[in-house]
N, C-alpha and C positions, 0 to 999 in steps of 0.2 A: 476324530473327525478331521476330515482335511477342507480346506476352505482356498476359494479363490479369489481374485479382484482386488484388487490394491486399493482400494479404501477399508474393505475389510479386513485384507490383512493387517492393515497402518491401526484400525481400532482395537482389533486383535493384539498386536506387539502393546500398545497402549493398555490394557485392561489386563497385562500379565501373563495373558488366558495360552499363548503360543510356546509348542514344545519347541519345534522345530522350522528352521524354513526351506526349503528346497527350491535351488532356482535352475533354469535350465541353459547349459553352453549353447551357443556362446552368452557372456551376460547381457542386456541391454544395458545405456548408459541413463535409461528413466526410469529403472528399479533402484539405482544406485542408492537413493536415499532410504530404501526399504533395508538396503541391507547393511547401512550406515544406524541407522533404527535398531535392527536386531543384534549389533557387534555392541552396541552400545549397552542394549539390555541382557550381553551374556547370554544369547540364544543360538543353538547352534543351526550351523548353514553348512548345507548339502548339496553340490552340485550335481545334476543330470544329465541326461543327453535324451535328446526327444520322443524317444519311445520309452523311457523309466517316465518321464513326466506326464505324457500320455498314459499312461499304465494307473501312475498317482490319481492322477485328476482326473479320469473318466472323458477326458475331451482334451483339445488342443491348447496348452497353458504353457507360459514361461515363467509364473510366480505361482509360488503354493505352498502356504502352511498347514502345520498339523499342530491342532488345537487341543487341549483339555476336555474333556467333555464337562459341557456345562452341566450344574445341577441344576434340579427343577427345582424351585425354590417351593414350591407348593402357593396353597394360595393364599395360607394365612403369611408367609411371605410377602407376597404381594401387599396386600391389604397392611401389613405393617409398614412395609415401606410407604407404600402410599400415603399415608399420614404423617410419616416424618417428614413428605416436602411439602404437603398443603392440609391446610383442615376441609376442604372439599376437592377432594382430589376425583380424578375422572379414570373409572376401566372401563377399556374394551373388552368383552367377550363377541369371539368370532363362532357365528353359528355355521356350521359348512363350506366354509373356504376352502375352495379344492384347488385354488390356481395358485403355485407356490409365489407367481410373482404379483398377486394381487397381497398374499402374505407379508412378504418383502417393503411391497411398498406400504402398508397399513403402518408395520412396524417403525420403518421411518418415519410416515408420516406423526405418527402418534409421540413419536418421540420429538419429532419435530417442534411439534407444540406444545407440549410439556406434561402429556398424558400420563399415568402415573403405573399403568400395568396393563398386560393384556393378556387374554386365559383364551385357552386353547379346548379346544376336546381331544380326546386320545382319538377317535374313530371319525371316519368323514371328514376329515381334515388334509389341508397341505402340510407336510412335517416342517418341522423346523432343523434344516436341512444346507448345506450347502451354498443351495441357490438364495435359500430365504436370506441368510446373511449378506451372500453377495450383494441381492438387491436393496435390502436395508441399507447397504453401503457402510457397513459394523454398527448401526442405530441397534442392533439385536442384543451388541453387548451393553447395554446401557439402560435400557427399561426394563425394569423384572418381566418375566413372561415364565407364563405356570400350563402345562398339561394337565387335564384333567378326565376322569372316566365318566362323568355324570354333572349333564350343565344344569338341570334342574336342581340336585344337592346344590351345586355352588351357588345357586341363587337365594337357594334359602340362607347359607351360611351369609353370603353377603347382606340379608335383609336382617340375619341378626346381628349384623356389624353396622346397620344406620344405610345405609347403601339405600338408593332409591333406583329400582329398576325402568330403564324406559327401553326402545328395542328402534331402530330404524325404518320407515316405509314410506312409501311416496302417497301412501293413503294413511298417515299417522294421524293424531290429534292436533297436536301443538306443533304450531310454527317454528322454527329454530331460530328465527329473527328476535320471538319474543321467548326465550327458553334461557332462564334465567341462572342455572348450575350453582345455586344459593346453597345444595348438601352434597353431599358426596354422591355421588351420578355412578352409575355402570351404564351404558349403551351398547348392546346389542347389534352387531352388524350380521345380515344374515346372507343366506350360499348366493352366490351369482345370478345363478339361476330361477330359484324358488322360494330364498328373502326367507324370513324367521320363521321357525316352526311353532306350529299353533300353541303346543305345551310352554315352550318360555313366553310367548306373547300370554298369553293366558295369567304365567307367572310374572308378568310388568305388572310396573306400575301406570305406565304409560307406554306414548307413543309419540316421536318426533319423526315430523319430516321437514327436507330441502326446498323452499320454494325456487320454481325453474323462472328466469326473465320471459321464456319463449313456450313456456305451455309443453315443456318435454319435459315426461317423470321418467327417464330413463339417465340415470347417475353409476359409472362403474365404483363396486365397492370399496375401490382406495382412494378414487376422491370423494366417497360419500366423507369417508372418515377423516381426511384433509379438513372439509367443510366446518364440520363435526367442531376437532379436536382446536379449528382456528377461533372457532367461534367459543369455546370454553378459552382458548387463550387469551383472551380479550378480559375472562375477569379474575386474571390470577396476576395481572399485570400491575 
C-alpha cells in the first residue's frame, strides 16, 4: 500500500511499517526531515518526476511511501491487547461508516483518548485505505484495528470476554454525563446516515447518548466518538 501526508508518513517511518519512500524533483526543503527520518532508519529513497509520482499516488503528491501491509490482527487481538493497557478498556465498533474520512478521524480520535481498539466490518464499510491513515494522521498505526465478516458474532464473542455492549443514539437511555465505564465498554457508532441497526441494538446491553446545550440531536459521527472516548478518558486518568 502506498500512503500519503507527512504525518503519516512520519508514524509510518516510526512504527518500522515503511519499505520504501519516493519523493518527487525537484525536492522541497520541508520534507527534508522526512527523508533525514528514513536515511536514518535505512530505508530506501526513490526520486520521481511528477507524473511517476502522479502514477504512485493516484493524485497530485510530492511525498509517498510504500508500506507493509498491515495484518489484521483479528479480534481476539484486539481484545488481548486491550487488557494489557487497562482492566476496563473501551472498543469501538463502527456499524456502516461509509465516509472514509469520518473513518480517519474516528481512528484518531479514539486513539486520541486512549481507546483501546476498534472493529471494522468487512462489507458496508469505508476501507481502511490510504486516505483513512492520511486523515488519522498515522493514529491508524497505533490502535489495533480488526476487520471482521459478521458484527453480530463479534458481539457475542466480546460478551464472552466480559465486554458490556452499549450502541450510540440521540434517543439512547443513559446520559453520557452520568455513564460511568466501571467494565470494559464496547460502543457501537452507527452509519451516518441511519445510526445502528436494529440486530446489534437488539444485541446491547444498552444505549448511550450526547446531551446537546441547544436542543440539536444532530452530532457527526467523529465527534460523536471525540465526545465518547473524552469522557471514558476522564476515568483511566
Amino acid at each position: 500500500m502506498f500512503i500519503t501526508g507527512k504525518n503519516a508518513i512520519v508514524e509510518a517511518i516510526n512504527k518500522s511499517v515503511v519499505e520504501a519512500i519516493y519523493i518527487k524533483l525537484p525536492i522541497q526543503s520541508r520534507e527534508k526531515f522526512i527523508i533525514d527520518s528514513a536515511e536514518k532508519n535505512k530505508i530506501k529513497i526513490i526520486t520521481v518526476d511528477k507524473n511517476e509520482m502522479e502514477k504512485l499516488a493516484g493524485k497530485p503528491a510530492s511525498i509517498l511511501a510504500k508500506v507493509y501491509n498491515e495484518k489484521n490482527v483479528g479480534i481476539e487481538g484486539v481484545v488481548t491487547s486491550s487488557f494489557e493497557k487497562h482492566d476496563n478498556p473501551l472498543i469501538f465498533i463502527l456499524d456502516g461508516i461509509t465516509d472514509v474520512h469520518n473513518l480517519g478521524a474516528i481512528i484518531r480520535n479514539a486513539y486520541f483518548f486512549g481507546a483501546s481498539g476498534i472493529v471494522l466490518p468487512k462489507d458496508n464499510s469505508a476501507q481502511l485505505n490510504n486516505k483513512a491513515y492520511e486523515v488519522s494522521s498515522g493514529a491508524a498505526y497505533h490502535i489495533p484495528i480488526t476487520v471482521v465478516s459478521n458484527l453480530n458474532r463479534t458481539l457475542d464473542y466480546l460478551k464472552s470476554e466480559k465486554f458490556w455492549i452499549y450502541y450510540a443514539s440521540e434517543e439512547g437511555a443513559s446520559n453520557l454525563d452520568d455513564f460511568k465505564f466501571d467494565s470494559p465498554t464496547v460502543v457501537i457508532l452507527g452509519s451516518e446516515h441511519s445510526g445502528v441497526r436494529k440486530g446489534l441494538k437488539d444485541k446491547s446491553d444498552g444505549s448511550i447518548f450526547i446531551s446537546s446545550v441547544n436542543n440539536f440531536d444532530s452530532l457527526n459521527v467523529s465527534s460523536a466518538c471525540a465526545v465518547i472516548a473524552y469522557a471514558y478518558s476522564k476515568t483511566i486518568k
